[in-house]
Backbone as CSV, one residue per row, in Angstrom:
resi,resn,N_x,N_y,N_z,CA_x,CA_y,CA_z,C_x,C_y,C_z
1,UNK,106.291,114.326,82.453,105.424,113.244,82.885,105.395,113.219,84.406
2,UNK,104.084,113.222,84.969,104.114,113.244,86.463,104.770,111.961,86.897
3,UNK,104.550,111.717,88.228,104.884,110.132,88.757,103.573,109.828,88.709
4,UNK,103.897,108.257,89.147,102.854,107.274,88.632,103.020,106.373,90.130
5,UNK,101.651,105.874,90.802,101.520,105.431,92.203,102.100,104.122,92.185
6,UNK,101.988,103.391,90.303,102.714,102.150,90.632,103.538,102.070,89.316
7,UNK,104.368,100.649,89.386,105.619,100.886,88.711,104.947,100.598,87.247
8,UNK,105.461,101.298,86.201,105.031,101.071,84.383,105.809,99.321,84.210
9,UNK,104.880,98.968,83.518,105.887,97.513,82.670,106.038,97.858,81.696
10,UNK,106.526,99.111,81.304,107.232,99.381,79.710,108.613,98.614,80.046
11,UNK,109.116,97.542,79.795,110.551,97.222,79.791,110.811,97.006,81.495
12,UNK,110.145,97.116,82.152,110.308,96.164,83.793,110.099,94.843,84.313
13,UNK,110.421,94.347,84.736,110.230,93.202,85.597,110.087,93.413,86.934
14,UNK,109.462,92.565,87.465,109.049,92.763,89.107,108.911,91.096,89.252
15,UNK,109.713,90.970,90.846,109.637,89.748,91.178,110.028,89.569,92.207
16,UNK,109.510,88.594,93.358,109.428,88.193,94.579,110.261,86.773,94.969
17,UNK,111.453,86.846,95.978,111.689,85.622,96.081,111.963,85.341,97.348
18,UNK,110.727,85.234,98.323,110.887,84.968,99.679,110.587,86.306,100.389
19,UNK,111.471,86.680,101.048,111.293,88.170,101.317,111.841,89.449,101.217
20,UNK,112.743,89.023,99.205,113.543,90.313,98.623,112.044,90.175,97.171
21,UNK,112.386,91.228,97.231,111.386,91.828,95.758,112.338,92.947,95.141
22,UNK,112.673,92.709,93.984,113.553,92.857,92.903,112.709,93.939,91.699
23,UNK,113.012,94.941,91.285,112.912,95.575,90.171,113.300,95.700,88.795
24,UNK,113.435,95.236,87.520,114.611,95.347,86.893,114.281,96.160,85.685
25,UNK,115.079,97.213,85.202,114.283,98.113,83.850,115.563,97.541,83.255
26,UNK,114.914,96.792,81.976,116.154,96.469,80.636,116.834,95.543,81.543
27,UNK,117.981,95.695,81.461,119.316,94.521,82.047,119.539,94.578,83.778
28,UNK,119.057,95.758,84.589,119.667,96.307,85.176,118.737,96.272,86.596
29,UNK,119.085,95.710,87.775,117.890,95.515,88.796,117.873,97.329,89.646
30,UNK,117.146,97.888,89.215,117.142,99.437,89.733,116.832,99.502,91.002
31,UNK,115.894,98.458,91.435,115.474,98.784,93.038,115.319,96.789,93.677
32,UNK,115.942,96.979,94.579,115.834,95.471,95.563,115.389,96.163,97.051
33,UNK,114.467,95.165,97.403,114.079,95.718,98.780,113.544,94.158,99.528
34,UNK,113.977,94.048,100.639,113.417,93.492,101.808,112.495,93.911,103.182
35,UNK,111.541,92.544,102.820,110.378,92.957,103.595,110.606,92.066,105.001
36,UNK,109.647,92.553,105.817,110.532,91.674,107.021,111.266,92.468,108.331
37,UNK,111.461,92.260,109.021,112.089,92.782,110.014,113.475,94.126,109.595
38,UNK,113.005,95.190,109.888,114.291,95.705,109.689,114.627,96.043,107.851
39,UNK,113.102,96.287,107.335,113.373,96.761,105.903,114.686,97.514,105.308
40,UNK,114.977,96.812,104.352,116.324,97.470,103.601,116.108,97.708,102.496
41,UNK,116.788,98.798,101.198,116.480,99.074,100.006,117.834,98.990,99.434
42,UNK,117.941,98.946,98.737,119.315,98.668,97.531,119.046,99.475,96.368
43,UNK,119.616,100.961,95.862,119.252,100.872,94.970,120.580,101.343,93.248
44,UNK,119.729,100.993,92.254,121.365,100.988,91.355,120.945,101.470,90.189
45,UNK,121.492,102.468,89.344,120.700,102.834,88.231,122.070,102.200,87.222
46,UNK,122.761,101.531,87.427,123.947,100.755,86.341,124.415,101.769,85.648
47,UNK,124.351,102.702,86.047,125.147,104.084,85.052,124.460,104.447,84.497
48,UNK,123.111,104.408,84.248,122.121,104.885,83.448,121.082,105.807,84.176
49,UNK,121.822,107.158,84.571,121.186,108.085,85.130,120.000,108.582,84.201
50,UNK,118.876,108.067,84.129,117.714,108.795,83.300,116.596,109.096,83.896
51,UNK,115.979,109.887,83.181,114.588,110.108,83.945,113.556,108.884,83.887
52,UNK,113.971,107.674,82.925,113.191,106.384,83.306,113.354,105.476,84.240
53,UNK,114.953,105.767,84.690,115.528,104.581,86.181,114.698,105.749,87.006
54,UNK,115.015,106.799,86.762,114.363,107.357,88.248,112.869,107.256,88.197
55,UNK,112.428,107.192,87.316,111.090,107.358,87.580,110.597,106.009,87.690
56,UNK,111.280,104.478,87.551,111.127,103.780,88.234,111.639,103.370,89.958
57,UNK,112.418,103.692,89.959,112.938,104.373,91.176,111.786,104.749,92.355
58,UNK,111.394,105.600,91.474,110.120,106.292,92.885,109.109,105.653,92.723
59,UNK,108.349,105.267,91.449,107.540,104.565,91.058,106.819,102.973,92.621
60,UNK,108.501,102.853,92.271,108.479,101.095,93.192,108.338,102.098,94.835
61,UNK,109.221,102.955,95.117,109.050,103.418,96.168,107.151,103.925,96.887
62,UNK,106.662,104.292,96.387,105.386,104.876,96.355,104.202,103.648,96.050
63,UNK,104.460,102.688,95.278,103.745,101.358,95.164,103.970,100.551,96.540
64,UNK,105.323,100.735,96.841,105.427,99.444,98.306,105.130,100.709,99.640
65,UNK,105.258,101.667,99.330,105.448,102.608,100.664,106.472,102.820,101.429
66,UNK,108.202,102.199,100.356,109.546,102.467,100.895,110.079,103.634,101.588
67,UNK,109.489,105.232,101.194,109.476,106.137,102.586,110.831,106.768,101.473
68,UNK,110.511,106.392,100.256,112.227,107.615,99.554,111.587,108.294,98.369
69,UNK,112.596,109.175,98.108,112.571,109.577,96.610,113.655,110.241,96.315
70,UNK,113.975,109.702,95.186,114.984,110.043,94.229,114.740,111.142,93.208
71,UNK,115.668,111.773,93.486,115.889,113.272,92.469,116.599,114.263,92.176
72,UNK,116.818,114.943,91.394,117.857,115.269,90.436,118.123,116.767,91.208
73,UNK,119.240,117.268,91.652,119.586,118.768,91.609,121.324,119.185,90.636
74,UNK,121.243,120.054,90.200,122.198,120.487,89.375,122.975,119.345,89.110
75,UNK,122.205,118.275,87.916,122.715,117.506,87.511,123.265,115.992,88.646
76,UNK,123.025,116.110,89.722,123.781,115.392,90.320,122.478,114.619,90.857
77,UNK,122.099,113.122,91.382,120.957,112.566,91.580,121.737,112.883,93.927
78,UNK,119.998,112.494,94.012,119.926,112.443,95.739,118.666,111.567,95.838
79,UNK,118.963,111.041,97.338,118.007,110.247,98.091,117.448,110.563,99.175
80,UNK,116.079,111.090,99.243,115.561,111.590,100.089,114.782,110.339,101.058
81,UNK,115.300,110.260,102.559,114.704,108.734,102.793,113.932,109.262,104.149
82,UNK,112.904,108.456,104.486,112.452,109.005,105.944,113.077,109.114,107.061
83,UNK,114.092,108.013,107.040,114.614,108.151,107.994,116.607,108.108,108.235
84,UNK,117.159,108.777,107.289,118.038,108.942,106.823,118.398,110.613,106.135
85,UNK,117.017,111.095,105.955,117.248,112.384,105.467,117.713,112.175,104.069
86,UNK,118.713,113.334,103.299,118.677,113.473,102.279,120.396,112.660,101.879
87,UNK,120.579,112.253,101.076,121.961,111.431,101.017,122.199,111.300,99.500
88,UNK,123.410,111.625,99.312,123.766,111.388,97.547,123.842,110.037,96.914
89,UNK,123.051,109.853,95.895,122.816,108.874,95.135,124.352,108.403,94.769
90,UNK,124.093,107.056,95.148,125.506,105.876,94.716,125.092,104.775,94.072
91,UNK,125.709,104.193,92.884,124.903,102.839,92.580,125.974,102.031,93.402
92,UNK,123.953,101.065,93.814,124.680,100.009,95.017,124.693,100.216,96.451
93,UNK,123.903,101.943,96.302,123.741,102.110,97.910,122.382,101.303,98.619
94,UNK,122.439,101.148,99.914,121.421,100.755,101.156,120.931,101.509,101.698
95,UNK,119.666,101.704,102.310,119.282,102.092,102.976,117.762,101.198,104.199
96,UNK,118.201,101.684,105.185,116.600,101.218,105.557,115.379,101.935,105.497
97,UNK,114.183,101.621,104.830,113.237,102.130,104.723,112.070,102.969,105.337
């Protein structure tokens, strides 16, 4: 399945509260980001490394214009960010956008 420019609501939530906007697939908030001075991203796949967190993952990235993408090499996930370069996926990591 290719990517998709904005995020699927198969099983997502999306929601705004001030100036964090929240992602959540199933139980689990996959992507938090702040808008605003000094953009930040948060992101967490709750142990559920799949090709549906990630592909919400980039999904939200490419809908807001967060500047990342997430993706898989020999099993192991990475974060490709504009301005951070490439960095290994952690749940719970930050970045600025």
């Amino acid at each position: 399945m290719g990517q998709q420019a904005t995020i699927s609501r198969y099983q997502t939530k999306v929601w705004s509260t001030g100036n964090l906007t929240t992602v959540r697939l199933y139980e689990t908030n996959v992507v938090s980001f702040f808008t605003g001075g000094g953009d930040a991203v948060v992101l967490n796949s709750g142990g559920w490394r799949t090709a549906t967190t990630k592909s919400r993952m980039n999904q939200t990235s490419n809908q807001y214009d967060l500047g990342y993408q997430v993706y898989q090499q020999d099993f192991e996930w990475f974060v490709k960010t504009r301005h951070d370069g490439i960095l290994p996926f952690v749940d719970g990591m930050g970045f600025h956008s």
